[in-house]
Each structure stands twice: as structure tokens, then as C-alpha cells.
PDB file of N, CA, C and O in Angstrom:
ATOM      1  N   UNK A   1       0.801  -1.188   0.000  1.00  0.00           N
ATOM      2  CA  UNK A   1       0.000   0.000   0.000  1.00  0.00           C
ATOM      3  C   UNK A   1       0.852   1.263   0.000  1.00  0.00           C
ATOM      4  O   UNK A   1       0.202   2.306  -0.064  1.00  0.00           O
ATOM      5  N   UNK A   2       2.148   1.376   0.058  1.00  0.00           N
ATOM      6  CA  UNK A   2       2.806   2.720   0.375  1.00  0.00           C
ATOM      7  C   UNK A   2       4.096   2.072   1.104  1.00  0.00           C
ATOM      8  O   UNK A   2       4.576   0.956   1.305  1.00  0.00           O
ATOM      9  N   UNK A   3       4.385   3.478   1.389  1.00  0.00           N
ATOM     10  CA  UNK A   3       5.314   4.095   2.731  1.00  0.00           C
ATOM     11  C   UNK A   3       4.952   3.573   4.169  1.00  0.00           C
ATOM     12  O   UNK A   3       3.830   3.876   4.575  1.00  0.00           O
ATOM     13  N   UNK A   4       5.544   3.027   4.768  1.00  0.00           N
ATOM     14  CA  UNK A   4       5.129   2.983   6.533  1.00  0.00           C
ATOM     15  C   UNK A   4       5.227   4.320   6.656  1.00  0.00           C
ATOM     16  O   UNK A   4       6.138   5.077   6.321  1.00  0.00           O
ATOM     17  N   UNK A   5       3.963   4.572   7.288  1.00  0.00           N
ATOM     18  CA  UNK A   5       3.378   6.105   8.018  1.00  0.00           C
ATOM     19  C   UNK A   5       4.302   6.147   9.433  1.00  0.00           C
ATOM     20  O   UNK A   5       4.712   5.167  10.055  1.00  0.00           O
ATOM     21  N   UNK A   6       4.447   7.169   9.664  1.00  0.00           N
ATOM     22  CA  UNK A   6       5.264   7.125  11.213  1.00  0.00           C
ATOM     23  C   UNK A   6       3.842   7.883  12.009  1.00  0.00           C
ATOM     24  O   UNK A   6       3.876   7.958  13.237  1.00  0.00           O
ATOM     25  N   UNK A   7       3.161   8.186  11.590  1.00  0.00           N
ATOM     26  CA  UNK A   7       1.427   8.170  12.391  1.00  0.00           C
ATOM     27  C   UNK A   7       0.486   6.748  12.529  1.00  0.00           C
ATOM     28  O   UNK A   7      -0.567   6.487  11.948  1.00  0.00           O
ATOM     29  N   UNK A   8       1.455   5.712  13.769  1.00  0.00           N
ATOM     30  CA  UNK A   8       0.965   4.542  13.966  1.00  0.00           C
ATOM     31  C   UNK A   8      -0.144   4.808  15.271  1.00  0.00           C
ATOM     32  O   UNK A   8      -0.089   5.892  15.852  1.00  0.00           O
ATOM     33  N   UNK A   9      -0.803   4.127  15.554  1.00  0.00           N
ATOM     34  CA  UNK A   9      -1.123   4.017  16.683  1.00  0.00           C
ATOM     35  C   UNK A   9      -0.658   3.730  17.764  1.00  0.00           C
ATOM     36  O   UNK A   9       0.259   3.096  17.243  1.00  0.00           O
ATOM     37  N   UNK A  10      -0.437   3.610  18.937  1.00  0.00           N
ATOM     38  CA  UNK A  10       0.535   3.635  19.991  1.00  0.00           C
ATOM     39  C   UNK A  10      -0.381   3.282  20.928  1.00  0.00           C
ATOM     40  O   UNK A  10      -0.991   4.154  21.546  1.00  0.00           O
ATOM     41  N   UNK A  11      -0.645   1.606  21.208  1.00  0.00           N
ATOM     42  CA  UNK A  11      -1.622   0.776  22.203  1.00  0.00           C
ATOM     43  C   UNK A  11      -1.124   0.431  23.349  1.00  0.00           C
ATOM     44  O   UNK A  11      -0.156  -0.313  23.508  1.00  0.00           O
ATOM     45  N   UNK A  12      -1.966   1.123  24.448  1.00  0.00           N
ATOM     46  CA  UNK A  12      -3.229   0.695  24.078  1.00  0.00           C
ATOM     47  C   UNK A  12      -4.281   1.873  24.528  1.00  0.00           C
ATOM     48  O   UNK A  12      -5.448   1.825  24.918  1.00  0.00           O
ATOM     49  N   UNK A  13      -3.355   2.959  24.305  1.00  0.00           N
ATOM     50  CA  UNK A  13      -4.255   4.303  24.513  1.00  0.00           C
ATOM     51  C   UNK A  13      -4.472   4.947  23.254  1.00  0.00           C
ATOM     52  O   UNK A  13      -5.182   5.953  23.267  1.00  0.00           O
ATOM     53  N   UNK A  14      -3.978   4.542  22.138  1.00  0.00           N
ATOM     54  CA  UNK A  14      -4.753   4.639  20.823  1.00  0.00           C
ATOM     55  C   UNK A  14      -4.727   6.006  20.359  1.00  0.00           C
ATOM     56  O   UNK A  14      -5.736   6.624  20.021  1.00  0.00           O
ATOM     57  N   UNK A  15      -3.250   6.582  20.349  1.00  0.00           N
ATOM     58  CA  UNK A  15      -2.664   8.091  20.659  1.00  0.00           C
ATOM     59  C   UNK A  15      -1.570   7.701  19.572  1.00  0.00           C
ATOM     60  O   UNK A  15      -0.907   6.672  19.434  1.00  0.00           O
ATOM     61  N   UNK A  16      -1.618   8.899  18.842  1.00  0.00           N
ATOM     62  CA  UNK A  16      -0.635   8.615  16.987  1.00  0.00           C
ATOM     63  C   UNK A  16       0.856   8.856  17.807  1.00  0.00           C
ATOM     64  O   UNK A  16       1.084   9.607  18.755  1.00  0.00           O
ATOM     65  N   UNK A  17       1.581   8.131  17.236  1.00  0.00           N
ATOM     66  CA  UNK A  17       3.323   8.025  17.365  1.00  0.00           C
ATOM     67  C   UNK A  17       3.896   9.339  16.724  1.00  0.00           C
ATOM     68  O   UNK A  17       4.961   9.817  17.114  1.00  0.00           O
ATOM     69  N   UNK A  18       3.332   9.761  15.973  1.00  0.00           N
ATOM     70  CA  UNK A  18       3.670  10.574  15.152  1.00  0.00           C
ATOM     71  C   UNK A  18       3.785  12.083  15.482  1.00  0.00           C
ATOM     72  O   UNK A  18       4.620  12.972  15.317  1.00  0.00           O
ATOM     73  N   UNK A  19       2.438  11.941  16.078  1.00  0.00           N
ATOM     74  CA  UNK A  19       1.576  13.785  16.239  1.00  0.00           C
ATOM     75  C   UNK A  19       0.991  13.421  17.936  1.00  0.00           C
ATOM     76  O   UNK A  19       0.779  14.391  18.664  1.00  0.00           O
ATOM     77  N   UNK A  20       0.863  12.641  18.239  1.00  0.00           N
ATOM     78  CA  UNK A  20       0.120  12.680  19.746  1.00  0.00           C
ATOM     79  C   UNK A  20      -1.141  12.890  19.901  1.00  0.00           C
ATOM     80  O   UNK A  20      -1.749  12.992  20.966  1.00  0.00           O
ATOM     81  N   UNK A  21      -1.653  12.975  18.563  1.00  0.00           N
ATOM     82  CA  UNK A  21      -2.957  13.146  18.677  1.00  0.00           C
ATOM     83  C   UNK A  21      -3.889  11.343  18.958  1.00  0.00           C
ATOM     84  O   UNK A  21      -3.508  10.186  19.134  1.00  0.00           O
ATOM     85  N   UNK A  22      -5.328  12.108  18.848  1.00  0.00           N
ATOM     86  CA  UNK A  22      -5.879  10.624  18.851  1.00  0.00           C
ATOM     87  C   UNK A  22      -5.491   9.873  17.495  1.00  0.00           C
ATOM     88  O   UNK A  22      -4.921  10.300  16.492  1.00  0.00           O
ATOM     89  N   UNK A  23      -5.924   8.788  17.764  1.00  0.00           N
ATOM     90  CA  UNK A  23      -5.201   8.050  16.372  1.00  0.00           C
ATOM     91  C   UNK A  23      -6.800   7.565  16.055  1.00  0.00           C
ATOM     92  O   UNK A  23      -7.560   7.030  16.863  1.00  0.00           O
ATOM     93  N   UNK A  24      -7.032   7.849  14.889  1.00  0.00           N
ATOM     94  CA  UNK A  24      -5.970   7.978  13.074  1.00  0.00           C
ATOM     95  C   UNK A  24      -6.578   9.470  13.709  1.00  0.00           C
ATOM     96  O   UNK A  24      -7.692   9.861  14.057  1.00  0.00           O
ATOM     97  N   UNK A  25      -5.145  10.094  13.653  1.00  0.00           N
ATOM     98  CA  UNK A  25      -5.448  12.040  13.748  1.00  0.00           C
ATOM     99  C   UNK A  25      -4.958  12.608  11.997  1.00  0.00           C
ATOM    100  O   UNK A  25      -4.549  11.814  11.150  1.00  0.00           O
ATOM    101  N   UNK A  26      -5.068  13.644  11.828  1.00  0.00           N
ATOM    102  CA  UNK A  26      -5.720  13.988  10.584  1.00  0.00           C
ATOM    103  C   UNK A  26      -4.833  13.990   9.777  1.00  0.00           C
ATOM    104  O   UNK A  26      -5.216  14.253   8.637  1.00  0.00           O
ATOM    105  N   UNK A  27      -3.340  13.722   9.943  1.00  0.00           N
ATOM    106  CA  UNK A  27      -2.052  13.183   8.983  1.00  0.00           C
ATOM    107  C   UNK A  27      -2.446  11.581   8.253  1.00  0.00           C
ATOM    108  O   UNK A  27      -2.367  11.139   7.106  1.00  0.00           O
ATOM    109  N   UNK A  28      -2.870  11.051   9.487  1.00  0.00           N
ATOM    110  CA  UNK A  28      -2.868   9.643   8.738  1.00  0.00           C
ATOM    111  C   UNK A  28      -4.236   9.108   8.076  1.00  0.00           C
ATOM    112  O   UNK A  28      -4.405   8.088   7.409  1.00  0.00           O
ATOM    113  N   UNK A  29      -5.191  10.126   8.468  1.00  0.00           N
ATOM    114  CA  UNK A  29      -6.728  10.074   7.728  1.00  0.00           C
ATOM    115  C   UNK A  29      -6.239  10.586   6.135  1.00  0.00           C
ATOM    116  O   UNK A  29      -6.819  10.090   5.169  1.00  0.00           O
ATOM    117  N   UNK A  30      -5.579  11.198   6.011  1.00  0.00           N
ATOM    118  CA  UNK A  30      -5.230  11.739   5.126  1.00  0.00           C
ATOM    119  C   UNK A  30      -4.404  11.121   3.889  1.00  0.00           C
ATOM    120  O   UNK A  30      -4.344  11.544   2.735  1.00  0.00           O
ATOM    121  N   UNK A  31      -3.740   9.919   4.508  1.00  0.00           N
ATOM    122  CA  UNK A  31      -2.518   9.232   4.258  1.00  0.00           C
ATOM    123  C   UNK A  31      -3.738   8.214   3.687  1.00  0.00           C
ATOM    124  O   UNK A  31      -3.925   8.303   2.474  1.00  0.00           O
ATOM    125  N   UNK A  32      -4.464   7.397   4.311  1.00  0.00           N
ATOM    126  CA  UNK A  32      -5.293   6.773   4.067  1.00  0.00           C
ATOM    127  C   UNK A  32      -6.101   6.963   3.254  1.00  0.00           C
ATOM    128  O   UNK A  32      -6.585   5.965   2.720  1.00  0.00           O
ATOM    129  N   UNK A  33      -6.444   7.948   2.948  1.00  0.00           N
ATOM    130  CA  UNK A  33      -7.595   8.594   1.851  1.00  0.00           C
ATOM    131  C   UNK A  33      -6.796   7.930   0.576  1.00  0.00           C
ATOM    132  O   UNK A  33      -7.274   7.111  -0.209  1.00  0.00           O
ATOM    133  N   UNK A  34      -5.519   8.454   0.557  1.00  0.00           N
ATOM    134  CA  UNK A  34      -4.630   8.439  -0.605  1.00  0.00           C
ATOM    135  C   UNK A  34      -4.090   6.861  -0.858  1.00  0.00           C
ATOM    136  O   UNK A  34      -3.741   6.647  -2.019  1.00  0.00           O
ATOM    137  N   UNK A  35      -3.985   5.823   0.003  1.00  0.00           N
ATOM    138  CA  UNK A  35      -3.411   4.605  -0.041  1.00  0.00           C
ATOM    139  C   UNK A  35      -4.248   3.697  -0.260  1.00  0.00           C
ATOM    140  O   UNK A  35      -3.924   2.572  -0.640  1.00  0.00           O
ATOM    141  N   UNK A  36      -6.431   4.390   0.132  1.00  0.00           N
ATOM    142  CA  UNK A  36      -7.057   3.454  -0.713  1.00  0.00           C
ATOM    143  C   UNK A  36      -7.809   4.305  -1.354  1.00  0.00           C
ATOM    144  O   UNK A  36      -8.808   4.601  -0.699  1.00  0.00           O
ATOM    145  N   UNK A  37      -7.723   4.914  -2.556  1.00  0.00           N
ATOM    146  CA  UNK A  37      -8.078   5.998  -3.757  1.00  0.00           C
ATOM    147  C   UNK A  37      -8.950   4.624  -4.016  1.00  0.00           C
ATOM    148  O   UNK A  37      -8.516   3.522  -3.678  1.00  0.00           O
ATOM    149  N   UNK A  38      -9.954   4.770  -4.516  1.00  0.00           N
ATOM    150  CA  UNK A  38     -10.838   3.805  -5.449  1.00  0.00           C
ATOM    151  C   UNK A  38     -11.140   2.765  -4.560  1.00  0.00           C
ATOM    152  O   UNK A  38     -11.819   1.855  -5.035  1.00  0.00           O
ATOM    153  N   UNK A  39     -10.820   2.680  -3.448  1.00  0.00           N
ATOM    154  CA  UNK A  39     -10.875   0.963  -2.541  1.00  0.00           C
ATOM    155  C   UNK A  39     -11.455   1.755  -1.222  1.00  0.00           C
ATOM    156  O   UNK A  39     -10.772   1.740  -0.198  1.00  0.00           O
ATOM    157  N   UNK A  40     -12.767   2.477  -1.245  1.00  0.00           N
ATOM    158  CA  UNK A  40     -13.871   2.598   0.250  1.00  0.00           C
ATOM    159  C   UNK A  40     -13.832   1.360   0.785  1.00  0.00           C
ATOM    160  O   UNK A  40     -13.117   1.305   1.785  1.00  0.00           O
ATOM    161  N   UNK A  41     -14.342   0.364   0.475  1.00  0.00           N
ATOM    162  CA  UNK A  41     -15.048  -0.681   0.992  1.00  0.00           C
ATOM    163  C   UNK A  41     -13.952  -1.291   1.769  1.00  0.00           C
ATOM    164  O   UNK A  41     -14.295  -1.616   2.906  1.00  0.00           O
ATOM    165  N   UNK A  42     -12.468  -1.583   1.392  1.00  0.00           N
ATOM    166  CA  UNK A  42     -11.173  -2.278   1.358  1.00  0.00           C
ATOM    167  C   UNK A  42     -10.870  -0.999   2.768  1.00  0.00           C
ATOM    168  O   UNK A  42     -10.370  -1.368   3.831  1.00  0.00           O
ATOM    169  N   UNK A  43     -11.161   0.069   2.584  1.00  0.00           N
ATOM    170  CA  UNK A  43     -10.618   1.144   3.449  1.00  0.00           C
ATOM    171  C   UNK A  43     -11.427   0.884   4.718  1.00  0.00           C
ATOM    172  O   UNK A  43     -10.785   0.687   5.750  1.00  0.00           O
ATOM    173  N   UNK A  44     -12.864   0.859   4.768  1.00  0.00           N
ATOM    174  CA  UNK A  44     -13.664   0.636   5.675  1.00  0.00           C
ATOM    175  C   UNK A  44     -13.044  -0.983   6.116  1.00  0.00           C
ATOM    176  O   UNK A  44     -12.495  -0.804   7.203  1.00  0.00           O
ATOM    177  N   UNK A  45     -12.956  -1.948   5.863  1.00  0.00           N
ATOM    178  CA  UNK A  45     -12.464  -3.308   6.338  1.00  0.00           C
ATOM    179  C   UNK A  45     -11.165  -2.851   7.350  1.00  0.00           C
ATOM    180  O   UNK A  45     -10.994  -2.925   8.567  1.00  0.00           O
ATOM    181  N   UNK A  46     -10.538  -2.463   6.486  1.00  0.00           N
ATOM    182  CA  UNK A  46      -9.303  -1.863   7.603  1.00  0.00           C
ATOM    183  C   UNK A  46      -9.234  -1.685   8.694  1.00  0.00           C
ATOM    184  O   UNK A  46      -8.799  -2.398   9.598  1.00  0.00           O
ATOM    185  N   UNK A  47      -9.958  -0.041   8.691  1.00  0.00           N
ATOM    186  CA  UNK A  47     -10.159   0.423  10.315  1.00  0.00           C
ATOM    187  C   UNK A  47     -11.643  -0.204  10.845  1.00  0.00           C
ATOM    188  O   UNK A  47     -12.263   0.192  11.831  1.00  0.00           O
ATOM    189  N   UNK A  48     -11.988  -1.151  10.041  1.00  0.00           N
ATOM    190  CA  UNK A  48     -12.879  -1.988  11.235  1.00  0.00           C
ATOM    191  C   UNK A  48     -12.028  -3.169  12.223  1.00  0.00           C
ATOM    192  O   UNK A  48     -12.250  -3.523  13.381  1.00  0.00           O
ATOM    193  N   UNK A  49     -11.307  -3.464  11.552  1.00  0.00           N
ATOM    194  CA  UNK A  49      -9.878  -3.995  12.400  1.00  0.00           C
ATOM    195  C   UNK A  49      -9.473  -3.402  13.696  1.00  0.00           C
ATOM    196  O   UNK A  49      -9.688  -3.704  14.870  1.00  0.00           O
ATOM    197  N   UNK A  50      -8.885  -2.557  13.165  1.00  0.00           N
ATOM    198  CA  UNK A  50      -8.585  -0.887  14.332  1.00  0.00           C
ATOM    199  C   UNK A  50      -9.830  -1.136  14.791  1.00  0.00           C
ATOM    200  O   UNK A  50      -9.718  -1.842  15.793  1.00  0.00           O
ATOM    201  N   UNK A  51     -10.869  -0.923  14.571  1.00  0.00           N
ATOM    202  CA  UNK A  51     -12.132  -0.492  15.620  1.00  0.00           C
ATOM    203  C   UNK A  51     -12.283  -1.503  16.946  1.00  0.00           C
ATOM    204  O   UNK A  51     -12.487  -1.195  18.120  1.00  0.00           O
ATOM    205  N   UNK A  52     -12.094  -2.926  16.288  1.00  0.00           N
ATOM    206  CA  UNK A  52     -12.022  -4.093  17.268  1.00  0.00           C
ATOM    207  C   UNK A  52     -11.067  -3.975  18.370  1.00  0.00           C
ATOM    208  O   UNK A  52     -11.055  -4.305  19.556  1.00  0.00           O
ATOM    209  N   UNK A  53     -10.201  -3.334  17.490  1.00  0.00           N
ATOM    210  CA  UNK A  53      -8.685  -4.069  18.742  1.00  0.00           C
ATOM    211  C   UNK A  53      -8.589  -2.380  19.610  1.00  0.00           C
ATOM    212  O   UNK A  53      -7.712  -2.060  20.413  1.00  0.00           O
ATOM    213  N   UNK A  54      -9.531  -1.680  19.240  1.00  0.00           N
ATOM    214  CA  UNK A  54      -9.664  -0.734  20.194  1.00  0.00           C
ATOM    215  C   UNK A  54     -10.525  -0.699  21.324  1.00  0.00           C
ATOM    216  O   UNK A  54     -10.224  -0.420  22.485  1.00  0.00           O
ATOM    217  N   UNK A  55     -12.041  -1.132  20.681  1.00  0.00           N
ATOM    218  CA  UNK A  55     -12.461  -1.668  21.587  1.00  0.00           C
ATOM    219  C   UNK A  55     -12.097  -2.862  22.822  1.00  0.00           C
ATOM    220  O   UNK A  55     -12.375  -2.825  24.021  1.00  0.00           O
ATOM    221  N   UNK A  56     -11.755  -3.358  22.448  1.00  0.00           N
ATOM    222  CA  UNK A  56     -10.912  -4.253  23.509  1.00  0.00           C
ATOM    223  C   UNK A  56      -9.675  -3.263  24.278  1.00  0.00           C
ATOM    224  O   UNK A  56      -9.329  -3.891  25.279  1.00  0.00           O
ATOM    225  N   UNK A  57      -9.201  -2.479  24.221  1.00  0.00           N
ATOM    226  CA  UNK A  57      -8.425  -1.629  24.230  1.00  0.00           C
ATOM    227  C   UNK A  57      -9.113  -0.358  25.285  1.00  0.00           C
ATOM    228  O   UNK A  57      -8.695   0.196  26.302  1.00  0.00           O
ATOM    229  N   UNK A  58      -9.812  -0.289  24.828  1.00  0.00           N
ATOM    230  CA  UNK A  58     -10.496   1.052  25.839  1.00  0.00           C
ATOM    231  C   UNK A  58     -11.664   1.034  25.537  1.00  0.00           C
ATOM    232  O   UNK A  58     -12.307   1.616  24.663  1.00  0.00           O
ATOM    233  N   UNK A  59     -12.096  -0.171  26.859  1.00  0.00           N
ATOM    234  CA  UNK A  59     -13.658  -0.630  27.220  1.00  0.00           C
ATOM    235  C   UNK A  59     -14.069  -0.006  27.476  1.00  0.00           C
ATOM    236  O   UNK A  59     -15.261  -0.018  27.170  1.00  0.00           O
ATOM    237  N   UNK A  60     -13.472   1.392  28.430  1.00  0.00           N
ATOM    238  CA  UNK A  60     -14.311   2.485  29.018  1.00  0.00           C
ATOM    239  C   UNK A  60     -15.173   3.241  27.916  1.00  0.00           C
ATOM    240  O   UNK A  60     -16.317   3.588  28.209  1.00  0.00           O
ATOM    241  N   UNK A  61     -14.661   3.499  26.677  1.00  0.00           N
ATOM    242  CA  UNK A  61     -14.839   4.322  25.630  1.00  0.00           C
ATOM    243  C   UNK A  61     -16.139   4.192  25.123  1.00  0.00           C
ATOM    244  O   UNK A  61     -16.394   3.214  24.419  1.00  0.00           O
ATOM    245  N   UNK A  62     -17.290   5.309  25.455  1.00  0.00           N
ATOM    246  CA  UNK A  62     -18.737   4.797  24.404  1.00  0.00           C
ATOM    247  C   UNK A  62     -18.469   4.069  23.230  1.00  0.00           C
ATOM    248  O   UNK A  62     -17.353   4.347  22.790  1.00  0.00           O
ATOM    249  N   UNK A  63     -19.178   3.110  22.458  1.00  0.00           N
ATOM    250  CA  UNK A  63     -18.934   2.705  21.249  1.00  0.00           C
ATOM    251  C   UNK A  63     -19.125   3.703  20.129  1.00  0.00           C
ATOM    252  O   UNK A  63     -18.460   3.656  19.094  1.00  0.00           O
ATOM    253  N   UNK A  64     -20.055   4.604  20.373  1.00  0.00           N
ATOM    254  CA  UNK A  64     -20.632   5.744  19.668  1.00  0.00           C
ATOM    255  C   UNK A  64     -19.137   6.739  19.533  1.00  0.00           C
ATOM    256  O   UNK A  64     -19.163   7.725  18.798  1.00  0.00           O
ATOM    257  N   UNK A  65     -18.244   6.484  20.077  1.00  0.00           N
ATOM    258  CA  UNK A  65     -17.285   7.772  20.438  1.00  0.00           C
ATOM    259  C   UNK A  65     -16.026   7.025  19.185  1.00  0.00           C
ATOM    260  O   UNK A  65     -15.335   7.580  18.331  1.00  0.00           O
ATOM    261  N   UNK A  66     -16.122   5.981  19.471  1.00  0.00           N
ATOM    262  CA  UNK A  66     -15.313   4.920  18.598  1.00  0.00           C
ATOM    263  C   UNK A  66     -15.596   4.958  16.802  1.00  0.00           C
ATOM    264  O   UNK A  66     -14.921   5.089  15.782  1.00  0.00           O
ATOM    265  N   UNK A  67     -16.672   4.807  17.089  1.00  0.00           N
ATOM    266  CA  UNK A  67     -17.199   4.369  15.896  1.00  0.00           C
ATOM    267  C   UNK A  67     -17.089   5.491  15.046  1.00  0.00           C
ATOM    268  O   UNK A  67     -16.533   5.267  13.970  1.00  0.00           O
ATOM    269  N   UNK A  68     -17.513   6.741  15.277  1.00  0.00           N
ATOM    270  CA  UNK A  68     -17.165   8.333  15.150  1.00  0.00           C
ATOM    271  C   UNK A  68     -15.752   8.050  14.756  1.00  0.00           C
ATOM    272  O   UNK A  68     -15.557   8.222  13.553  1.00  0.00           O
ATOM    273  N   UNK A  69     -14.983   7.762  15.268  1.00  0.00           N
ATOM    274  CA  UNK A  69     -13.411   8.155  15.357  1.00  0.00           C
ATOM    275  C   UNK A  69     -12.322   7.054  14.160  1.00  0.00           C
ATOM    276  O   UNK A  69     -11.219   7.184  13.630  1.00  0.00           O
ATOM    277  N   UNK A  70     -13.466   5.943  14.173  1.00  0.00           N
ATOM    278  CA  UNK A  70     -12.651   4.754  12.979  1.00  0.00           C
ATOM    279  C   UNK A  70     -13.442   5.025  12.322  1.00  0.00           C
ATOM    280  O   UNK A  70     -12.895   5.569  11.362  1.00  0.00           O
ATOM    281  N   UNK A  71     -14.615   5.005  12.160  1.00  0.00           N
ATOM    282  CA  UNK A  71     -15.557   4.104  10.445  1.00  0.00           C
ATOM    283  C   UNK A  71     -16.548   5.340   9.748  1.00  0.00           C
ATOM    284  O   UNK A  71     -17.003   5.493   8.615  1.00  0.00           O
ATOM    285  N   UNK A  72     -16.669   6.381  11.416  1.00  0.00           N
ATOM    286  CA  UNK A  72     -17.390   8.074  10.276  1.00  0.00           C
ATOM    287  C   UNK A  72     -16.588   8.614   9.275  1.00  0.00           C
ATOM    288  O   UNK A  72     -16.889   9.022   8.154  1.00  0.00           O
ATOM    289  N   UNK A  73     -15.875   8.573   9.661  1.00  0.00           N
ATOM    290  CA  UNK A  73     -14.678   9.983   9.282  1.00  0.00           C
ATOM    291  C   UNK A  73     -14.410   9.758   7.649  1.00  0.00           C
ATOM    292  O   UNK A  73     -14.047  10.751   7.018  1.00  0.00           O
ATOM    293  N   UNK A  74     -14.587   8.393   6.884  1.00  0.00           N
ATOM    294  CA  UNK A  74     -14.244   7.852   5.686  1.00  0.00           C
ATOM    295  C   UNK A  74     -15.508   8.270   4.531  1.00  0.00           C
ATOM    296  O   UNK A  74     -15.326   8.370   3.317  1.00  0.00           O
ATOM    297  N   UNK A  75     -16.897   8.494   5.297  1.00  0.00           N
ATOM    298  CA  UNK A  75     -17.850   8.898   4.428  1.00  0.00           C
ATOM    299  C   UNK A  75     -18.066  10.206   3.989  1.00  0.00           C
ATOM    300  O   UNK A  75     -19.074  10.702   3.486  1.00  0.00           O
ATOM    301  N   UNK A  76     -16.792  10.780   4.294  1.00  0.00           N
ATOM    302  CA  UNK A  76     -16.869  12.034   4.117  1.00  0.00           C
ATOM    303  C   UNK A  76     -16.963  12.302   2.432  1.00  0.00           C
ATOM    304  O   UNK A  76     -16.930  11.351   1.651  1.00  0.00           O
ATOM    305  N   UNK A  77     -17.046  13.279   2.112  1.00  0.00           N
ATOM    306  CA  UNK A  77     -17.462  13.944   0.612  1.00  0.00           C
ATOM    307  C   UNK A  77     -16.426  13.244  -0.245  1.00  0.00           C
ATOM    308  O   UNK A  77     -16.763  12.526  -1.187  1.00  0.00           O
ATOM    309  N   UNK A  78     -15.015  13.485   0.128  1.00  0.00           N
ATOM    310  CA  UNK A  78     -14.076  13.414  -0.699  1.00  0.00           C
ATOM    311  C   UNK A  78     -14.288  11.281  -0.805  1.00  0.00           C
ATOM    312  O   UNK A  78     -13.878  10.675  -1.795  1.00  0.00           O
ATOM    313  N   UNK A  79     -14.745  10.787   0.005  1.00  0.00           N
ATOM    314  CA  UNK A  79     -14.474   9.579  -0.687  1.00  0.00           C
ATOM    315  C   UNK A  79     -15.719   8.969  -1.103  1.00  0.00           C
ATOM    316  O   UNK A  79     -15.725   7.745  -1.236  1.00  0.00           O
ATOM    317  N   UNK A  80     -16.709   9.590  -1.317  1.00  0.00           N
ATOM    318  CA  UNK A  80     -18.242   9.800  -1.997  1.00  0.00           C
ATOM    319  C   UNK A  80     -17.744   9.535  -3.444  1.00  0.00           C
ATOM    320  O   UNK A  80     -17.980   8.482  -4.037  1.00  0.00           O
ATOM    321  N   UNK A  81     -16.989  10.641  -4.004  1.00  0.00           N
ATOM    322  CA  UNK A  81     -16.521  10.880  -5.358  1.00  0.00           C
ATOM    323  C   UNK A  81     -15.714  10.128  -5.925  1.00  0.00           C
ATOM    324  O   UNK A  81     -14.999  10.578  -6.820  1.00  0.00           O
ATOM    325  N   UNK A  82     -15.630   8.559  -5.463  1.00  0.00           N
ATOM    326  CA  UNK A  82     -14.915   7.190  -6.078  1.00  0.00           C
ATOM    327  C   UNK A  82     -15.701   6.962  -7.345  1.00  0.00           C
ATOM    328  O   UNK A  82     -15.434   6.006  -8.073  1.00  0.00           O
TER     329      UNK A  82
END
């Protein structure tokens, strides 16, 4: 798929290596947009991965807060236009 991103996740508080932000923070949403151009569906499989091993990860976390943070963020406009 690319380059190894140095905006990994960093478990099991789920905080980017990169930027310190939450992870995927907006370098590697970005990175991602671009590594599956034409592949939503392949992109969504992905961070449903991530979504699992987060949940297990930080039980405390609403699922609603999660779900927002892995699997919203991809329906945005720009990947509408596949």
C-alpha cells in the first residue's frame, strides 16, 4: 500500500506516534484517503480492524465515540466521489 506512516497508533491508549494526537489524527486520515483511492469498501475493512482491537483496548470508551473516530470519518465527501 505505500510508505510505513510514522502516524501509527501507539496501544493501548490509541494516541498517533507521530503527532500525539488521537489516532488515526488527521495526517494519517489523510494518508489513508490516498493509499485506498478507489478501494472505500477495502478502506472501511481496515479500520474496522482498528475499531475491534480498540475496543478491547479502551472498554471504558462509548462505542458511539469509537465508531465516530474509525468508520465516520471515511464517508466524508471526498471519498463519496470514487
Amino acid at each position: 500500500m505505500g510508505l510505513l506512516s510514522v502516524h501509527q497508533p501507539v496501544r493501548p491508549q490509541w494516541i498517533c506516534a507521530g503527532c500525539g494526537a488521537a489516532w488515526p489524527c488527521r495526517t494519517r486520515k489523510r494518508q489513508l484517503v490516498a493509499e485506498f483511492t478507489g478501494a472505500r469498501i477495502s478502506l472501511i475493512l481496515h479500520l474496522s480492524a482498528y475499531l475491534v482491537q480498540a475496543c478491547e483496548d479502551l472498554p471504558h470508551t462509548p462505542s458511539g465515540v469509537l465508531h465516530a473516530r474509525f468508520l465516520a470519518w471515511p464517508r466524508s465527501a471526498a471519498l463519496r466521489n470514487e
